[in-house]
N, CA, C and O atoms as a Maestro MAE file, in Angstrom:
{
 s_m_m2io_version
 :::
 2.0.0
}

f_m_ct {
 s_m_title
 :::
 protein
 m_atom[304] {
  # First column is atom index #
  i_m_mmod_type
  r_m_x_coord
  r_m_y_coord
  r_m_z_coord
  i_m_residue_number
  s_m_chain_name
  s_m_pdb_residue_name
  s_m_pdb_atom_name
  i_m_atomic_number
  :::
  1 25 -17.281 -45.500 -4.770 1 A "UNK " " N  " 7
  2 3 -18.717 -45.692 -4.775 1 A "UNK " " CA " 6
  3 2 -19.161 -46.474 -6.012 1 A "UNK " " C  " 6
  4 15 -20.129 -47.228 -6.109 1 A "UNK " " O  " 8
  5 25 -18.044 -46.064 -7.153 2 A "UNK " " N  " 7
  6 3 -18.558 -46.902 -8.455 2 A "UNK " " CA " 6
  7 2 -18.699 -48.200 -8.505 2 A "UNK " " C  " 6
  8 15 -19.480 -48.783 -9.256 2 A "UNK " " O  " 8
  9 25 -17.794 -48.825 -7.540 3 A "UNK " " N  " 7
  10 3 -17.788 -49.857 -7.594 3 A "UNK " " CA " 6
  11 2 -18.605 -50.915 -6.129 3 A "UNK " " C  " 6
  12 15 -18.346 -52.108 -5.969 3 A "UNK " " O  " 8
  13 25 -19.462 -50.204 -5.335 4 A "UNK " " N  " 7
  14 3 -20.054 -50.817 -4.489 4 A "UNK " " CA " 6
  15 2 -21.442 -51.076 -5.285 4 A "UNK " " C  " 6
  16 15 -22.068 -52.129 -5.158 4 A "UNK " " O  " 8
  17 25 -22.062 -49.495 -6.519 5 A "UNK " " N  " 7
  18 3 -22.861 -49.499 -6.958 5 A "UNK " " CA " 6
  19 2 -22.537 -51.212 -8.152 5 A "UNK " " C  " 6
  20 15 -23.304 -52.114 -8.489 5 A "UNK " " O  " 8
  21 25 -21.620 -51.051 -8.334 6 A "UNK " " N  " 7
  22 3 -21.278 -52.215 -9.813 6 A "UNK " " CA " 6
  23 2 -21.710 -53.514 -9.269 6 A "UNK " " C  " 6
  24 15 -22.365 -54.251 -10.005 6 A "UNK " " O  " 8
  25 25 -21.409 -53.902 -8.012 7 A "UNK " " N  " 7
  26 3 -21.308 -54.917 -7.280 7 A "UNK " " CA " 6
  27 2 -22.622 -55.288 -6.946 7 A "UNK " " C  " 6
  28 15 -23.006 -56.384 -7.352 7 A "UNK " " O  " 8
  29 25 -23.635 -54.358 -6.070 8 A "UNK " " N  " 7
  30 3 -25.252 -54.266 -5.953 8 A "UNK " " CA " 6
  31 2 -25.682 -54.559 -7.619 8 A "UNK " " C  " 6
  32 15 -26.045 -55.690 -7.942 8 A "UNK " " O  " 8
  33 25 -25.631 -53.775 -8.333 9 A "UNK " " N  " 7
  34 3 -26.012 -53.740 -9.574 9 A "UNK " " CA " 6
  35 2 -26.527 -55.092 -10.573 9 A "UNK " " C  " 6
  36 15 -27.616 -55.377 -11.071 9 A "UNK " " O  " 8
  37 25 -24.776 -55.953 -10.599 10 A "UNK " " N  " 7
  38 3 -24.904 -57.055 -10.998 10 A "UNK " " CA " 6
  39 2 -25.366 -58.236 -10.379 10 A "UNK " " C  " 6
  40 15 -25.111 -59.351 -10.835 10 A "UNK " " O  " 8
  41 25 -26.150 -58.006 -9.184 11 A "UNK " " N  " 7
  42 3 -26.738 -59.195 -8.494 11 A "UNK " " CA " 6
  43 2 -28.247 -58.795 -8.851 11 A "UNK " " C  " 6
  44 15 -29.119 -59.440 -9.433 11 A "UNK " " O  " 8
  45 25 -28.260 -56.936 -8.057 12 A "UNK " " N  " 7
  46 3 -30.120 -56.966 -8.246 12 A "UNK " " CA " 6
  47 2 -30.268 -56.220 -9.047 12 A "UNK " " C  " 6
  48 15 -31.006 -55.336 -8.613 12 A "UNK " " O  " 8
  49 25 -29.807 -55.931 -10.636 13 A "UNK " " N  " 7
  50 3 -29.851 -54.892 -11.884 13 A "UNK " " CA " 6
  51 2 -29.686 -53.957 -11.173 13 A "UNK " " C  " 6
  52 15 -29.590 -53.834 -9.952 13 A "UNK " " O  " 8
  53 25 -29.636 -52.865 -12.511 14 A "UNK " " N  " 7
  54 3 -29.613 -51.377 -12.307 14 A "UNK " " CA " 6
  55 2 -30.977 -51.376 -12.308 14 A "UNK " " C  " 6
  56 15 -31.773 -52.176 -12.800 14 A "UNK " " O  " 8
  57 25 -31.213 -49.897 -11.402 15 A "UNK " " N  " 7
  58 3 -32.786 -49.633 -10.855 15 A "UNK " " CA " 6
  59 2 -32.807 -48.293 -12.440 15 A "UNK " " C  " 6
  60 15 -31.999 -47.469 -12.867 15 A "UNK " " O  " 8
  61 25 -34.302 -48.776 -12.872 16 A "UNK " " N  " 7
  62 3 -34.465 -48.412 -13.604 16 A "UNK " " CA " 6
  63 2 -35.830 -47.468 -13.329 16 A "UNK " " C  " 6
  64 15 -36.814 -47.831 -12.684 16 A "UNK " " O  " 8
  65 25 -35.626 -46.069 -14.028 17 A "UNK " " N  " 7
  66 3 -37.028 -45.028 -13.344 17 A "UNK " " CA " 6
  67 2 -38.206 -45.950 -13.435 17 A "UNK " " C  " 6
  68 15 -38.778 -46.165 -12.366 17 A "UNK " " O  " 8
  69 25 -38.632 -46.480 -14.406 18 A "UNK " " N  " 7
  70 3 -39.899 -46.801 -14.396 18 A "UNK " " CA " 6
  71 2 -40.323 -47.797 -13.047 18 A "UNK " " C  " 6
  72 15 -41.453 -47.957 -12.586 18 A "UNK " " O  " 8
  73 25 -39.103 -48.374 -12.603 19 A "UNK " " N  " 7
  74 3 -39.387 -48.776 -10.639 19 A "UNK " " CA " 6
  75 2 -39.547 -48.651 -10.232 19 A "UNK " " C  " 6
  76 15 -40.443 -49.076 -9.502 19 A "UNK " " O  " 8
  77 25 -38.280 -47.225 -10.134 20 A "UNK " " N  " 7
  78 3 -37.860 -46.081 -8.838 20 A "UNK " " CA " 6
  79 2 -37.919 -44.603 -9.083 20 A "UNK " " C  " 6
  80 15 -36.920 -43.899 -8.937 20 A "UNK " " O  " 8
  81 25 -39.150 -44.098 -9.477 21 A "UNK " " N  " 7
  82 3 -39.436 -42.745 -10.144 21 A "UNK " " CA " 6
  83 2 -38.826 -41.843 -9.462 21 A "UNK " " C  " 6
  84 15 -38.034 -41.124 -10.070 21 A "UNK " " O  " 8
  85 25 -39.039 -41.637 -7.982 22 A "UNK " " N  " 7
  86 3 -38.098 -40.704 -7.332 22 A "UNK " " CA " 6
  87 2 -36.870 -41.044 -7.243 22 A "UNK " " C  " 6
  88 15 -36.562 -40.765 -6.084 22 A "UNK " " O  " 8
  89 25 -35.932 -41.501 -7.791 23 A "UNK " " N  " 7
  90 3 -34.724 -41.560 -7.731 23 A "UNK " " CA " 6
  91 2 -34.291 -40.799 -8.985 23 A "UNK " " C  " 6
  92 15 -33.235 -41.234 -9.446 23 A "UNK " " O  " 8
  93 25 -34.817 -39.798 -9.643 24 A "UNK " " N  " 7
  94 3 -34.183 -39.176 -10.353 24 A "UNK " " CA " 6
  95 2 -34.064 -37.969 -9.534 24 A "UNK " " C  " 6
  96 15 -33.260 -37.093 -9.854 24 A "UNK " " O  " 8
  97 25 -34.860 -37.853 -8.426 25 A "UNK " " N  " 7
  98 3 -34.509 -36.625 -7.733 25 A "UNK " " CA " 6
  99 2 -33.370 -36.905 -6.733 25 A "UNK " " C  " 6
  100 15 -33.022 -35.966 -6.018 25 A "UNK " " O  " 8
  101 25 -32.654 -38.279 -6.584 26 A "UNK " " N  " 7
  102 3 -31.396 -37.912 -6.174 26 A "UNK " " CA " 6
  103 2 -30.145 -37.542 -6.341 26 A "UNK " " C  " 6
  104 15 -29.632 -38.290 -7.173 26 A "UNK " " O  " 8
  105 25 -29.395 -36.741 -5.950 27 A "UNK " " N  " 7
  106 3 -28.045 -36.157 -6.164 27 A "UNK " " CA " 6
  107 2 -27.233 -36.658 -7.347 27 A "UNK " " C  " 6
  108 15 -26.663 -36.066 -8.263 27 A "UNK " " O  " 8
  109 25 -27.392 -38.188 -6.966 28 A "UNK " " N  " 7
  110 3 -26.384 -39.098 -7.571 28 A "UNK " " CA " 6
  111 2 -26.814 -40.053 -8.418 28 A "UNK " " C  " 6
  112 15 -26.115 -41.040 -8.649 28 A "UNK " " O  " 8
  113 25 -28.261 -39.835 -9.095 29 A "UNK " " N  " 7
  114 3 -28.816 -40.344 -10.110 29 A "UNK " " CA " 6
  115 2 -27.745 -39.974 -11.575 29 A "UNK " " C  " 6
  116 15 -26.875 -40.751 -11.967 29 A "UNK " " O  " 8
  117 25 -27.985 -38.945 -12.069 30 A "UNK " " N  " 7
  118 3 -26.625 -38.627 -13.300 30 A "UNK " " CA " 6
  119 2 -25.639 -40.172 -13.686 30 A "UNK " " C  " 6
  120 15 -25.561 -40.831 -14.723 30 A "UNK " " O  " 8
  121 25 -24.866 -40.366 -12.076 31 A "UNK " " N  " 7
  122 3 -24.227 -41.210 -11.978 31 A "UNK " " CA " 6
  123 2 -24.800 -42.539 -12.436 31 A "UNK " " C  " 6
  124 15 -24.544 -43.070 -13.516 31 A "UNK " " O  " 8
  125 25 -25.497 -42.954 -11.619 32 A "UNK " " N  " 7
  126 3 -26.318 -44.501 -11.946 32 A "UNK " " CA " 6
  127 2 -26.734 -44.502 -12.989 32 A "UNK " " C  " 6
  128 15 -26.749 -45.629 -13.485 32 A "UNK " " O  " 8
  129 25 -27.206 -43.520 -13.770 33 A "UNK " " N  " 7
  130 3 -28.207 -43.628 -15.120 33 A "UNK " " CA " 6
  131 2 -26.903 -43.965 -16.330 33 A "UNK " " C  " 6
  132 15 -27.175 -44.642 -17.321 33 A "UNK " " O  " 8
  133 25 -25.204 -43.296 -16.064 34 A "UNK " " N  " 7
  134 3 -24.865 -43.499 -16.916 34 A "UNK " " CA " 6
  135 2 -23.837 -44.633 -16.568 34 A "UNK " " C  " 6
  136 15 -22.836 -44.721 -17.279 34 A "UNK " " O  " 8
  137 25 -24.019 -45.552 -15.471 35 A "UNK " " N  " 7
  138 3 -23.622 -46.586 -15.494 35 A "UNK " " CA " 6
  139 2 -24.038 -47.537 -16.696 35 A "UNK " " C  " 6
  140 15 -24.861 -47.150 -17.526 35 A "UNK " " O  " 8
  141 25 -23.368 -48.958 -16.777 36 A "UNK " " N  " 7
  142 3 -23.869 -50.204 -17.368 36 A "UNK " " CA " 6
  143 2 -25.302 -50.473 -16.893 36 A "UNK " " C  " 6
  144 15 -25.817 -50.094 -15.841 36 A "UNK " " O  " 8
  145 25 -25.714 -51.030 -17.642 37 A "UNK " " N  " 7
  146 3 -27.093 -51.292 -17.233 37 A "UNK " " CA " 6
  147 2 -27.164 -52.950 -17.181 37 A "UNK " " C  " 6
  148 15 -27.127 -53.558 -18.251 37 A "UNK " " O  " 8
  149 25 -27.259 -53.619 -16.029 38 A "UNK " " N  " 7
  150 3 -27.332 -54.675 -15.703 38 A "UNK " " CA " 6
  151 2 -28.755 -55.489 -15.434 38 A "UNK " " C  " 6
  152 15 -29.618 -54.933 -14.755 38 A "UNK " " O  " 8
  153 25 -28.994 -56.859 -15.995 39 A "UNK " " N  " 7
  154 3 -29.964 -57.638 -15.228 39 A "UNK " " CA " 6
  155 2 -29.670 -58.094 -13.960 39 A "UNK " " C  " 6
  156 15 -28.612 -58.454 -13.442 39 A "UNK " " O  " 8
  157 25 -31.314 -57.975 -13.375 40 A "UNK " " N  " 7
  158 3 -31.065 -59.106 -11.783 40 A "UNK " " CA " 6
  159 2 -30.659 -60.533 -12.319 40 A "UNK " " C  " 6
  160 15 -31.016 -61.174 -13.308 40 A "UNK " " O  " 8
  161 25 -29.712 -60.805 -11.215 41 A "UNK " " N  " 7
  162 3 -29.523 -62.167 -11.535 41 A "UNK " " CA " 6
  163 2 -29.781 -62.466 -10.371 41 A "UNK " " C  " 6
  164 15 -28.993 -63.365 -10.077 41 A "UNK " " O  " 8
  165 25 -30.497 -62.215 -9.432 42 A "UNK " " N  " 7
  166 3 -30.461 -62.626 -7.886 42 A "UNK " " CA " 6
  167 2 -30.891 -64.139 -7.881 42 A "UNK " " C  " 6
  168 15 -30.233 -65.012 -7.316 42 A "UNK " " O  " 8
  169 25 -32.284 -64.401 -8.698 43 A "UNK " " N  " 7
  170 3 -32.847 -65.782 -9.049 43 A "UNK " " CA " 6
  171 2 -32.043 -66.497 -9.272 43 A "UNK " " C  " 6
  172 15 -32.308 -67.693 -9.149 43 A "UNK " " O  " 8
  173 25 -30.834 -66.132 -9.658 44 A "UNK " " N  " 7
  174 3 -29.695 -66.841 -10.454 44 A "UNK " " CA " 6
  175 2 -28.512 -67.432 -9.573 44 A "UNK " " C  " 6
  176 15 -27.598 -68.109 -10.042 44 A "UNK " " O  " 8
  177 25 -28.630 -67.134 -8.420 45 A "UNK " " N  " 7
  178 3 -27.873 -66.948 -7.498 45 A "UNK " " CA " 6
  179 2 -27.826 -68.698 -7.052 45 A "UNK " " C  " 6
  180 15 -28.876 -69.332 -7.154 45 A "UNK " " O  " 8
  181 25 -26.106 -69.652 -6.389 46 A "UNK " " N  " 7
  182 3 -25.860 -70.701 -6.307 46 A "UNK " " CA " 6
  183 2 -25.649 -70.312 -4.776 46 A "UNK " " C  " 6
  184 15 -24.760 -69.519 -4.464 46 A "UNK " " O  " 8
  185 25 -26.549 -70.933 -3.766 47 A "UNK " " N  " 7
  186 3 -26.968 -70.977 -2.557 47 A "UNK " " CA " 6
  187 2 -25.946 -71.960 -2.195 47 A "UNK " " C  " 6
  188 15 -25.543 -72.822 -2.975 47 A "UNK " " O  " 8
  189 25 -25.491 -71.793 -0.854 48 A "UNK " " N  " 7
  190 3 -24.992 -72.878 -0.120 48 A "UNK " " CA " 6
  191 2 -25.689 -73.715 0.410 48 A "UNK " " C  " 6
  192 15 -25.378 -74.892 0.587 48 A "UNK " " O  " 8
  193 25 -26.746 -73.165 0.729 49 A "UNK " " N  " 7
  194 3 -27.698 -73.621 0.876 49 A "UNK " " CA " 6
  195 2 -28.934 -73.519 -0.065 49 A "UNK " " C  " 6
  196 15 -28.991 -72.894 -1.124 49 A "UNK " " O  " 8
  197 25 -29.881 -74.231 0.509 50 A "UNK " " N  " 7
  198 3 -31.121 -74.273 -0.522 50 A "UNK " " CA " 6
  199 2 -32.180 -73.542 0.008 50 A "UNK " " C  " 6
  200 15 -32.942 -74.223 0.694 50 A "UNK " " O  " 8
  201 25 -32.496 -72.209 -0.115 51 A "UNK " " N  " 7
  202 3 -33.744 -71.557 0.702 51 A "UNK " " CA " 6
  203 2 -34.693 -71.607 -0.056 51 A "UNK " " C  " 6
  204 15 -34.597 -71.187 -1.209 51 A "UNK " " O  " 8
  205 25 -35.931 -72.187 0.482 52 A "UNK " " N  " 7
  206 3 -36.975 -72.007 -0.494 52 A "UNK " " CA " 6
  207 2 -37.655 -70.946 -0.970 52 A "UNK " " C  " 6
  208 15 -37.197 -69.857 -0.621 52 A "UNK " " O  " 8
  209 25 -38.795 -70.929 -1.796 53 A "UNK " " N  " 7
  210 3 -38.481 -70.226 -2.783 53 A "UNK " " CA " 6
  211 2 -39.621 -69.062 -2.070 53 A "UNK " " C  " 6
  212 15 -40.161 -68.184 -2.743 53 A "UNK " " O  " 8
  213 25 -39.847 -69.257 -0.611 54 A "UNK " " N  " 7
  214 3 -40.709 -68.173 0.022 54 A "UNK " " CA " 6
  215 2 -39.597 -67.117 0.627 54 A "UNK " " C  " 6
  216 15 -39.641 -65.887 0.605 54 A "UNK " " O  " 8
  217 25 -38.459 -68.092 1.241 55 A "UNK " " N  " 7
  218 3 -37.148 -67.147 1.471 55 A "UNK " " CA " 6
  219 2 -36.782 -66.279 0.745 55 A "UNK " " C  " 6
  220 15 -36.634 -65.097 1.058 55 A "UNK " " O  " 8
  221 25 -36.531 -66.949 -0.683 56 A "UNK " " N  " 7
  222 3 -36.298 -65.686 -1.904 56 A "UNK " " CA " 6
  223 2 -36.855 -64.673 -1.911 56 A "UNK " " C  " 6
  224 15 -36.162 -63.732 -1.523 56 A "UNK " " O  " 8
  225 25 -37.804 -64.453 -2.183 57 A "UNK " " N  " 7
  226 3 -39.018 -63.881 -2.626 57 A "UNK " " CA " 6
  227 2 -38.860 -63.160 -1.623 57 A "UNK " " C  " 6
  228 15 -38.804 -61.981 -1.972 57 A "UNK " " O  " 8
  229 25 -38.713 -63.358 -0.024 58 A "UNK " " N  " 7
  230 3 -38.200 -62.420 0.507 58 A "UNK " " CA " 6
  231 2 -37.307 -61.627 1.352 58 A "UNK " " C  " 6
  232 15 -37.462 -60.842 2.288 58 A "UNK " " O  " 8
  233 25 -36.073 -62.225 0.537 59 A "UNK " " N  " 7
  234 3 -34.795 -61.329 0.287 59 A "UNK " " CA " 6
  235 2 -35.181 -60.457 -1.046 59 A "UNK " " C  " 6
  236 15 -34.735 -59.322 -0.873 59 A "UNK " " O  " 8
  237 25 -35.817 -60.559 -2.260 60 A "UNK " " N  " 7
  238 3 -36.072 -59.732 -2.473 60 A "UNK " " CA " 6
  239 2 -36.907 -58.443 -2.717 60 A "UNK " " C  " 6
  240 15 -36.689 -57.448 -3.408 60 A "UNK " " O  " 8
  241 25 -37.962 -58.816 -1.891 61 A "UNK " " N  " 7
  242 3 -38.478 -58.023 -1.518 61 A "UNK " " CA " 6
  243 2 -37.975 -57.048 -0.278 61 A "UNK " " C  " 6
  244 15 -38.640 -56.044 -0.024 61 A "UNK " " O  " 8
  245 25 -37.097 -57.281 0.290 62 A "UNK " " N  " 7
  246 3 -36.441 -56.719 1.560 62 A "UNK " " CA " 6
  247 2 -35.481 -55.808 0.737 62 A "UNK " " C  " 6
  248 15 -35.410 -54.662 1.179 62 A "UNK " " O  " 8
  249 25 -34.738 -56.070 -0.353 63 A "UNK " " N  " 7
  250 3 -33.791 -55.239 -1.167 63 A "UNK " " CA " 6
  251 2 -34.364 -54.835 -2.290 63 A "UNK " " C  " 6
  252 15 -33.677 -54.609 -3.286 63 A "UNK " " O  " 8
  253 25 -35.832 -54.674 -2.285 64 A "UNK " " N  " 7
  254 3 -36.526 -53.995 -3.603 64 A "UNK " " CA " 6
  255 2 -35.919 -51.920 -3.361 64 A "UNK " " C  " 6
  256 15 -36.201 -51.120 -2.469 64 A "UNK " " O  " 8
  257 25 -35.287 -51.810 -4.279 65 A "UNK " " N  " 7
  258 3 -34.737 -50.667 -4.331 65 A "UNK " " CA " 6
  259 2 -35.794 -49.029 -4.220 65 A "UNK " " C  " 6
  260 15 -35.413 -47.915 -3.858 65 A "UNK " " O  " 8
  261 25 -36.943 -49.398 -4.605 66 A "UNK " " N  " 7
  262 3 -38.072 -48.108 -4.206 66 A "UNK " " CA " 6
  263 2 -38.572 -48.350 -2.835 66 A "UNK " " C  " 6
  264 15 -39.268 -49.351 -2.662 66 A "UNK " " O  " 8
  265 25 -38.281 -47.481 -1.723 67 A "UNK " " N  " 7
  266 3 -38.944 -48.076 -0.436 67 A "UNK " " CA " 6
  267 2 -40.456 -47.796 -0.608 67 A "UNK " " C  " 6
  268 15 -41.042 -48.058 0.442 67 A "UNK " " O  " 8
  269 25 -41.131 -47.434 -1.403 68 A "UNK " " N  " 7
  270 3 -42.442 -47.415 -1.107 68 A "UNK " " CA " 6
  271 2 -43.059 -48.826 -1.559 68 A "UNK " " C  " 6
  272 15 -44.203 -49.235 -1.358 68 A "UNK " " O  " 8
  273 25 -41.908 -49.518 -2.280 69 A "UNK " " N  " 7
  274 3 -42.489 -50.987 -2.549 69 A "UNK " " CA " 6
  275 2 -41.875 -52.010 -2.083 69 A "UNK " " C  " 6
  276 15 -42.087 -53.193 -2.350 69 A "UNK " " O  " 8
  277 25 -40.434 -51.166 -0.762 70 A "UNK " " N  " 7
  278 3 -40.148 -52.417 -0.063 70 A "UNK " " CA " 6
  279 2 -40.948 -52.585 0.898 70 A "UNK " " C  " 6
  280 15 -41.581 -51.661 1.409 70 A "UNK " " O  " 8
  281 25 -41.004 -53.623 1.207 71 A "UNK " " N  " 7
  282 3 -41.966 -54.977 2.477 71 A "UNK " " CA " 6
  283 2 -41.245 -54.305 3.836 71 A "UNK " " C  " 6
  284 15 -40.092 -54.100 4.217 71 A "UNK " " O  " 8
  285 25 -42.529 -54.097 4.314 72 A "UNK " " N  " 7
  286 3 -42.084 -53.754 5.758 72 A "UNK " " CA " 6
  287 2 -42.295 -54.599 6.789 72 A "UNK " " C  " 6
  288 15 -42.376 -55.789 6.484 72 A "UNK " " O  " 8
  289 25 -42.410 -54.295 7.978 73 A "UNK " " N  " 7
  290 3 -42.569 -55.496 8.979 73 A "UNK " " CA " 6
  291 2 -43.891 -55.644 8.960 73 A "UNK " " C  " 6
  292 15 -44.408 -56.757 9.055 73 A "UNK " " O  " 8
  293 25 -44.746 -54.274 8.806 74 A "UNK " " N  " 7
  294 3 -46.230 -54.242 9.042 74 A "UNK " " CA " 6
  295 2 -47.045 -55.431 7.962 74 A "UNK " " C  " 6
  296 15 -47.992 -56.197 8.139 74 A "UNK " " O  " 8
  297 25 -46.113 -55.125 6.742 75 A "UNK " " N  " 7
  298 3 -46.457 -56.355 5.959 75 A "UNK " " CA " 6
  299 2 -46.701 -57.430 6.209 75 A "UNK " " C  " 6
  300 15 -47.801 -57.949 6.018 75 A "UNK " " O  " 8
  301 25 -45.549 -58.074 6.774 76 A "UNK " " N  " 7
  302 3 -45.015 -59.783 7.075 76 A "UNK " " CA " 6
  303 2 -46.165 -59.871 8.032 76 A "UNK " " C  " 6
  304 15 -46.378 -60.916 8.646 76 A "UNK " " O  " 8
  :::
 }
 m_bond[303] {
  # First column is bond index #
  i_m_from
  i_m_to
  i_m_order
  :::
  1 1 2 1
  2 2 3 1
  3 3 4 2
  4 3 5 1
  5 5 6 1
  6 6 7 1
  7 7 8 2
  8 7 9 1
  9 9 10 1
  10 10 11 1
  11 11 12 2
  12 11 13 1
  13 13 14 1
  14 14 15 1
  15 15 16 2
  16 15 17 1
  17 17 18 1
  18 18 19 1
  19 19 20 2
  20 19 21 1
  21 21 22 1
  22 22 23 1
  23 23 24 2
  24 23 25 1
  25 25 26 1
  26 26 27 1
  27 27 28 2
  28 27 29 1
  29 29 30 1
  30 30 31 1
  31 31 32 2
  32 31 33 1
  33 33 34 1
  34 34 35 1
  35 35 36 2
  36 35 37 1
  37 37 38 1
  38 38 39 1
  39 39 40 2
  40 39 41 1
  41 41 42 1
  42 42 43 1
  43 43 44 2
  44 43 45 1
  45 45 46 1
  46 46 47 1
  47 47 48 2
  48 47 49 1
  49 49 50 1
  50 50 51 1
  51 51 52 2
  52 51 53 1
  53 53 54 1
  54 54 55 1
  55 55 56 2
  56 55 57 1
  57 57 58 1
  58 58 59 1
  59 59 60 2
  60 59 61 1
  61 61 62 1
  62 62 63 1
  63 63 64 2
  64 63 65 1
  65 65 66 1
  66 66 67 1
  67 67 68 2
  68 67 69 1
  69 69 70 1
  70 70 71 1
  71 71 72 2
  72 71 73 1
  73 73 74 1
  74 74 75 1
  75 75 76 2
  76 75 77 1
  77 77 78 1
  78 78 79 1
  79 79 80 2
  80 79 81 1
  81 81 82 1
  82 82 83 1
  83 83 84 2
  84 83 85 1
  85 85 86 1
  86 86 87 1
  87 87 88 2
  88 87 89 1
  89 89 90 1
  90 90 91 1
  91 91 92 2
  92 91 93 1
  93 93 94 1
  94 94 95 1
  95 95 96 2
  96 95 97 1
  97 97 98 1
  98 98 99 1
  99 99 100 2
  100 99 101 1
  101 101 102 1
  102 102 103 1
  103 103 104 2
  104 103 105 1
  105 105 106 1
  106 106 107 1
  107 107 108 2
  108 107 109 1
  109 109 110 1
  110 110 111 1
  111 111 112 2
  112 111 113 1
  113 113 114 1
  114 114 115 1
  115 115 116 2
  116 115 117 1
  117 117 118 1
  118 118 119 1
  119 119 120 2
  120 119 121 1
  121 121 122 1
  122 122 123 1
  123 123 124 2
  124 123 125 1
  125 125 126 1
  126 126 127 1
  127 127 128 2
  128 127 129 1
  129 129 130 1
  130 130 131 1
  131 131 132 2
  132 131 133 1
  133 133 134 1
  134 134 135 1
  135 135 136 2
  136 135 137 1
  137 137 138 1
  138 138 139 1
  139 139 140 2
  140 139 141 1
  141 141 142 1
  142 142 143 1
  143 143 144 2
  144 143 145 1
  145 145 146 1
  146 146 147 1
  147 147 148 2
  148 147 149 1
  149 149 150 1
  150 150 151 1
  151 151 152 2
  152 151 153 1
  153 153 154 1
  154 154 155 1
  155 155 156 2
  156 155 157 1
  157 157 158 1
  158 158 159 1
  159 159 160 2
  160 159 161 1
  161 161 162 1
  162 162 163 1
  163 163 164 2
  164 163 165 1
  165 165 166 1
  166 166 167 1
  167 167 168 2
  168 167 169 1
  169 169 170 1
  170 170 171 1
  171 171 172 2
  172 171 173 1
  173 173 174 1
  174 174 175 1
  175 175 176 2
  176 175 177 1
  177 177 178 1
  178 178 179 1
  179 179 180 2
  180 179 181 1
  181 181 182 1
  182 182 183 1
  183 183 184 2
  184 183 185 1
  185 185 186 1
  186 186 187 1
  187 187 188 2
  188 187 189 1
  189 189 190 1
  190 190 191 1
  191 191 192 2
  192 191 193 1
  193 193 194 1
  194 194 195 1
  195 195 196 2
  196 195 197 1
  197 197 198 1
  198 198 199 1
  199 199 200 2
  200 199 201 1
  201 201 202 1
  202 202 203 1
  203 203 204 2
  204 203 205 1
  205 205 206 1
  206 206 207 1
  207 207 208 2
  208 207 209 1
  209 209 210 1
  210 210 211 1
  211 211 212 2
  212 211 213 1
  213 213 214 1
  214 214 215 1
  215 215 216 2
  216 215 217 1
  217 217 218 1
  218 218 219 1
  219 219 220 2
  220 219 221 1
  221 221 222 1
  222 222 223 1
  223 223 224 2
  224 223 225 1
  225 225 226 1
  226 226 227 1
  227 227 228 2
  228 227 229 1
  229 229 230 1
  230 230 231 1
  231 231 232 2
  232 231 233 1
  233 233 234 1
  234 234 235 1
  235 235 236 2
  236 235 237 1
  237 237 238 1
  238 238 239 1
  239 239 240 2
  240 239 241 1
  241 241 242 1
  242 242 243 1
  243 243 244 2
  244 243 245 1
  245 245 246 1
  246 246 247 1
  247 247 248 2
  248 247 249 1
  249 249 250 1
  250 250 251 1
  251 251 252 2
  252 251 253 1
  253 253 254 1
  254 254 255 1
  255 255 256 2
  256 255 257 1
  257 257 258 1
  258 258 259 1
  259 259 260 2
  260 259 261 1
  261 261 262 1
  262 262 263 1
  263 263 264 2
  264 263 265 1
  265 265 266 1
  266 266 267 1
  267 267 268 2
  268 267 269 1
  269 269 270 1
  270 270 271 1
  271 271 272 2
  272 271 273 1
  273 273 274 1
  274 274 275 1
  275 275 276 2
  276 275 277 1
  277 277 278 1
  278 278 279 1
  279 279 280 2
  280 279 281 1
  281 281 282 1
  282 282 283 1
  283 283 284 2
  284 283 285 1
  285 285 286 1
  286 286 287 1
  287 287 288 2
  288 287 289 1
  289 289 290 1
  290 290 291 1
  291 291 292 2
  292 291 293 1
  293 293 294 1
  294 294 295 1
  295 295 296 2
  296 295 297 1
  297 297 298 1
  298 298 299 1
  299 299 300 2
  300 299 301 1
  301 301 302 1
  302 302 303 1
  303 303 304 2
  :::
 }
}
């Protein structure tokens, strides 16, 4: 698991409480908190393509890690 979290991590950071407040009430918070603490580099990311920059914006909003602030369909 350490390492699926490492992998998520270093693309979209470590989720940090002040994001994702209820995620200290999960099981396996302990864990994540005493991981590395990584930046998003998602912006950072070398496309095979070129998606513009409305695409981005929402891929990440689709993988924003608090669901009460991920984008739903009702949104779009």
């Amino acid at each position: 698991m350490q390492t699926q979290l490492k992998a998520i991590f270093s693309i979209m950071g470590t989720p940090k409480v002040k994001d994702w407040p209820s995620a200290v009430d999960m099981p396996d918070w302990p864990l994540v908190a005493a991981m590395e603490q990584y930046p998003s580099s998602f912006s950072r990311i070398k496309w095979r393509q070129n998606p513009s920059r409305a695409a981005i914006d929402l891929m990440q909003r689709l993988l924003e890690y608090d669901p009460a602030k991920r984008i739903t369909a009702s949104v779009c």
